[in-house]
KOLTOR-220340 format. One record per residue (C-alpha): x, y, z. Coordinates in steps of 0.25 Angstrom, whole numbers, plus 5000, padded with zeros to 4 digits. Example, Ala and Ser with C-alpha at 12.3 -4.5 7.8 and 13.67 -1.06 7.14 Angstrom:
2
504949825031505549965029
// end
This chain:
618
496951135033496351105019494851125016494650965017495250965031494251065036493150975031493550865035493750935051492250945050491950785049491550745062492650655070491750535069491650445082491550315074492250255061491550295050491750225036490650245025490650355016489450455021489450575009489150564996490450574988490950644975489850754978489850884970490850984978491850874983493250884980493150744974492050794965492850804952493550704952492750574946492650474957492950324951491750204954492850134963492850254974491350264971491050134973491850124985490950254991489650184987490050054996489950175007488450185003488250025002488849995017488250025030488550005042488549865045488849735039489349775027490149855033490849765042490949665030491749785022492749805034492949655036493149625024494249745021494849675036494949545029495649595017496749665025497149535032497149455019498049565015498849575028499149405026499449415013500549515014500949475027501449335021501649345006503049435007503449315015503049205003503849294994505349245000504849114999504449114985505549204980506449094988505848984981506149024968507649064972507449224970507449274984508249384978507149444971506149484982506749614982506549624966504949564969504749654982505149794972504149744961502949704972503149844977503049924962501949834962501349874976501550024973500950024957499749924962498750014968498450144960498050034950497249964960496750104965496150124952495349994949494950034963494450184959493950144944493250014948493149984963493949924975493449794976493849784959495049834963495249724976494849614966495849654955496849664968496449524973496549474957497949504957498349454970497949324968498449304955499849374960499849254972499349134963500649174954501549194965501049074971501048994958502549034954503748954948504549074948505049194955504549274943503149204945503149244959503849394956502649414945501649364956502049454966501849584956500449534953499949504968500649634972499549704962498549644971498949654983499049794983497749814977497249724990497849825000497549944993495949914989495949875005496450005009495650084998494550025004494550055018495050195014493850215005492750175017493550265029493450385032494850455035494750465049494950315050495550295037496950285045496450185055495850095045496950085036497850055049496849945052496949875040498449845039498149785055498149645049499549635046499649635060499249505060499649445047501049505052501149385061500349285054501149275041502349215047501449095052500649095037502149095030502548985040501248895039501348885024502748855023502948995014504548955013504348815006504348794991502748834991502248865005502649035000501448984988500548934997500649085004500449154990499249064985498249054999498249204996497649164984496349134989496549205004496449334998495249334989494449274998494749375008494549505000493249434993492349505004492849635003492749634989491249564989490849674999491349794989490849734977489449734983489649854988489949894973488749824968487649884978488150034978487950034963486649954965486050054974486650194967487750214979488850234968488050364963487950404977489450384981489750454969489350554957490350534949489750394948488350454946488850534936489450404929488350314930487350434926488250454912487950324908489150314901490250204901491350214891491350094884493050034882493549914876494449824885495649904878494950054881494750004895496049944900496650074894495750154902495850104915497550094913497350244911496450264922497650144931498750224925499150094922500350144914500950234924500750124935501650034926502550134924502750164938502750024943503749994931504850104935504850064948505149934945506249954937506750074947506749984958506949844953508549884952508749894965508349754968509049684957510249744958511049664967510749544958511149614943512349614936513049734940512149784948511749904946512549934935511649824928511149884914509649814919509549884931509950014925508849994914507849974924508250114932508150174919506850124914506350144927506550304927506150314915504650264918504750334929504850454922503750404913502950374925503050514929502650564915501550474911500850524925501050664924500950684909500150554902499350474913497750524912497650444926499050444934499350374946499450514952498350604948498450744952497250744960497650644970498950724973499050804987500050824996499350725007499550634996500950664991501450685006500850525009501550484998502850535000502650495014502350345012503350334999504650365008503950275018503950165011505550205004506150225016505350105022505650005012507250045012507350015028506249895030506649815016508049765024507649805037506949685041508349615034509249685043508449675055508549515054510049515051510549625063509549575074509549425082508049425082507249285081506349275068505149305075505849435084506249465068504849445063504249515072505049635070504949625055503349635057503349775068503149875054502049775049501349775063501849925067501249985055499749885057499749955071500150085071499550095057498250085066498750175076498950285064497450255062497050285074497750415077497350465063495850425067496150505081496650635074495950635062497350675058498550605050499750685047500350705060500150545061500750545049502050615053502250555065502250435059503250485049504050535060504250415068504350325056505650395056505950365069505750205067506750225055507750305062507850175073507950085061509350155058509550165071509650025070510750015060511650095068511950035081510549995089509849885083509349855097507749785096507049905101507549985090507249895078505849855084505650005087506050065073505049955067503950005076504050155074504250135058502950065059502250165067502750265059502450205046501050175050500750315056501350365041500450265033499350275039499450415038499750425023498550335019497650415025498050545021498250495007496850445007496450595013497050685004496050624990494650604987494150464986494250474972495850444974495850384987496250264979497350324971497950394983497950274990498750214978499750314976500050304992500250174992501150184977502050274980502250204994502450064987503550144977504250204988504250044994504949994983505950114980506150084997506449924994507249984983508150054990508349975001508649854992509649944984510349984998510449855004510849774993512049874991512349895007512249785013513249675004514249805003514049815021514449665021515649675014516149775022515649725035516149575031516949565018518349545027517549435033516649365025516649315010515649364999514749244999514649255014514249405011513349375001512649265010512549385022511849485013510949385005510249345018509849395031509949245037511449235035511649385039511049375051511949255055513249315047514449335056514949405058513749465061513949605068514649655053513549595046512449675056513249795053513349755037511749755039511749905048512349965037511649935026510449945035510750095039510750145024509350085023508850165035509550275035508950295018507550265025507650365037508050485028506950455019505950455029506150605033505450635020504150585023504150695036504050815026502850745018502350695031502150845036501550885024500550795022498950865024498250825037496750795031495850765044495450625043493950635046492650555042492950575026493450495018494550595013495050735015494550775002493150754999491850755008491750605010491350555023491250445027490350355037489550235041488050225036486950185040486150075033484950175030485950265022486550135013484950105008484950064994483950164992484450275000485750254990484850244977484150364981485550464985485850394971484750434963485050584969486450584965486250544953485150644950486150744955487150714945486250694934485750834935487150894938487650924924486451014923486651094936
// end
């Protein structure tokens, strides 16, 4: 057990959720201490001197409820407007090709967001996302072509991810670790709900006419900022008083330190983008997102180029795309004054969390990309039997995520939740094969679905929270990015892959299944769409065309999977007390209105700042 674990033991249990932050922080001694803290965590600590108990309070935590809704919706029902408009434009084809980019997209997006969020403040950084978002809707909305609606997409995606991750970031930064789990579970619960409702949304606006899919895009527009416009109001005033009153000096000394030097470095507009793209790692975060692109985008376009994979293009685009990967890797270990991965925020919580979450999301993208496909072409279900099955990870992992919460509240513990998580995920991906190879029976289907969901959420849940654990608040945000990067990279590599194999498998399956019997044209029909393979006779050779291809798919995906067990049982077990993290002093809890007085604050201020005036003399 490390030293911080002992510490922590000594934290009382706490009989009631506690959620305000009670120490000062950054204080002389603490293992944060050297390292400057930036105005964003700063001012985000200061909100815990500005809130008591009361209605600002509850005006916070509504306002954080409503924005996962909006989110929830939004997500919930805009992957279905994207058939729509990619079929009105006569490029269904290249969804695969836009899903690959969105997802570099997703994974590049939020250390730059966690940045503006550190180096100016979360509701900057929700504004900028909310900026983004809507310009990336109003193109898609607006578009006469696919291109239009591909360049959208990229842009929206920049936004949207900074939405979800400033949300998460938020409630992380105002929990203690105790609950941390539970919260987080909590706030994914509206996808519950929205799981259900965006069938009747899609269906109300007409999303598969010519424009209903606008329509969906563009009420987005203005549902959205209105929506996040209170949570962002309430931050800003938070802002605004705790640097009227002094609470920044008392969340912080670095920031007394600052204010009392006096001393702004005066840039000109040139000096200060360069600045903050060296702080953003601007260039290493294009380099990434670049060579991914070129890495993966092959695998999506090569069914539809000349040669295939012998295309001199696609080639170019493998090699272009090592290369900056090398670069990548040398620019961050050799060049970058900021990386993306400082050495300071590296432990083994961390690197075991990451590796955990990366093969999730590979190995779950390489089974659940086609799996819903399969499903719908091998079993007689009704739609709605079929929709309801397609939605038991969405729901599963909202419920269980919960659950994971709970247990981790219960035990103050995570790494045993963690790993039996790990454990039964496996399980739920061993019925999946299962399913291939002679039992496609109901139970099994539904039953791989829901242990894949319980283990996935026992996983996650578990993973964000040790994540969050294992650094000072300092790099809560930067931890947090990197989790959710590497996660988003391993996606796409999964989508990847899985694209790759099926593309090649399954036309090769039909032929041999079906060549003797049926003519190219037809067989081209049966694998260009799940409607005509599900009624293609004869049918019993097409369901085994579809099992086999299916069984290289999962059986990639279950090997893989054994990985994250030895990273699993290394990961630390930090005791998930009434701090904030495993690593500093922080604690946090509710106050009382007598301890947020303005003056109380000015004078703890004026003490601070005395302190740290006189320091350099000590």
């Amino acid at each position: 057990m490390s030293a911080h674990e002992s510490l922590d033991e000594k934290e009382t249990d706490g009989s009631r959720p506690v959620h305000m932050l009670g120490k000062e922080s950054d204080v002389e001694g603490s293992p944060a201490a050297d390292v400057e803290q930036d105005d964003g965590v700063t001012r985000i600590e200061a909100l815990y001197l500005v809130f008591s108990k009361g209605w600002k309070l509850w005006m916070l935590y509504g306002s954080l409820a409503i924005l996962a809704f909006v989110y929830a919706l939004s997500n919930s029902t805009t992957s279905t407007y994207q058939i729509y408009a990619a079929s009105s434009f006569a490029s269904h084809p290249l969804i695969g090709t836009i899903a690959t980019v969105v997802g570099i997209m997703y994974a590049v997006a939020p250390p730059f967001i966690a940045k503006v969020a550190d180096l100016s403040s979360r509701p900057a950084a929700m504004t900028l996302s909310v900026i983004f978002y809507c310009i990336g809707y109003i193109v898609v909305a607006a578009s006469k072509t696919i291109g239009a609606v591909a360049g959208g997409q990229v842009i929206y995606t920049i936004g949207n991810s900074g939405i979800s991750f400033i949300n998460g970031l938020i409630l992380a930064d105002i929990t203690s670790l105790q609950w941390r789990g539970f919260i987080q579970g909590l706030n994914s619960t509206p996808f519950i709900l929205t799981a259900f409702l965006a069938g009747n949304i899609t269906t109300g606006i007409s999303a598969n006419t010519a424009n209903g899919w606008r329509w969906g895009y563009g009420m987005f527009v203005i549902i959205v900022p209105a929506c996040i416009a209170p949570i962002v109001l309430v931050l800003f005033w938070a802002d605004w008083k705790a640097k009227k009153i002094g609470a920044l000096s008392v969340a912080s000394s670095s920031y007394a330190r600052r204010k009392l030097a006096g001393k702004e470095e005066h840039r000109s507009v040139a000096q200060t983008v360069l600045h903050y793209a060296r702080i953003i790692d601007a260039f290493g975060l294009l380099l990434l997102g670049t060579a991914f692109a070129l890495v993966l985008l092959p695998f999506t376009l090569y069914t539809e180029a000349k040669d295939h994979w012998k295309n001199p293009s696609l080639i170019a685009m493998f090699v272009v795309g090592g290369v900056l990967l090398i670069a990548f890797g040398f620019w961050e270990l050799k060049v970058a004054s900021h990386p993306i991965m400082p050495r300071r925020v590296i432990n083994k919580t961390l690197i075991c969390c990451l590796v955990i979450d990366f093969i999730y999301f590979l190995s779950g993208n390489i089974t659940l990309t086609y799996f819903s496909s399969y499903v719908y072409v091998v079993k007689d279900w009704s739609l709605t039997n079929y929709t309801y099955f397609t939605n038991i990870v969405t729901v599963g992992l909202c419920v269980f995520g919960v659950l994971a919460g709970t247990l981790q509240r219960i035990t103050h513990r995570y790494k045993y939740i963690q790993f039996s998580g790990l454990c039964i995920m496996l399980i739920g991906q061993g019925l999946m094969y299962l399913s291939v190879h002679g039992n496609k029976s109901d139970a099994v289907l539904v039953m791989s679905q829901i242990l894949t969901s319980l283990g996935g959420a026992f996983s996650g849940i578990a993973s964000t929270v040790a994540t969050q654990a294992s650094v000072p608040h300092q790099d809560m945000a930067l931890a947090i990015a990197l989790l959710q990067l590497w996660t988003n990279l391993g996606g796409g590599i999964g989508s990847a892959v899985s694209a790759a194999i099926w593309n090649a498998k399954l036309p090769a399956n039909l032929e041999k299944r079906l060549g003797g019997t049926l003519n190219s044209t037809q067989l081209s029909e049966i694998y260009g769409s799940i409607l005509v393979a599900r009624v293609a006779e004869p049918r019993a050779e097409v369901i085994q065309a579809y099992d086999e291809t299916a069984s290289t798919l999962f059986l990639v995906s279950l090997i893989l999977s054994f990985v994250s067990l030895i990273a699993g049982a290394l990961t630390s077990n930090f005791y998930l007390g009434t701090t904030h993290n495993a690593i500093e002093d922080k604690v946090i809890t509710l106050r009382d209105a007598s301890e947020t007085d303005e003056e109380v604050i000015r004078r703890k201020a004026a003490e601070i700042e005395a302190r740290v005036k006189e320091a350099p003399a000590t």
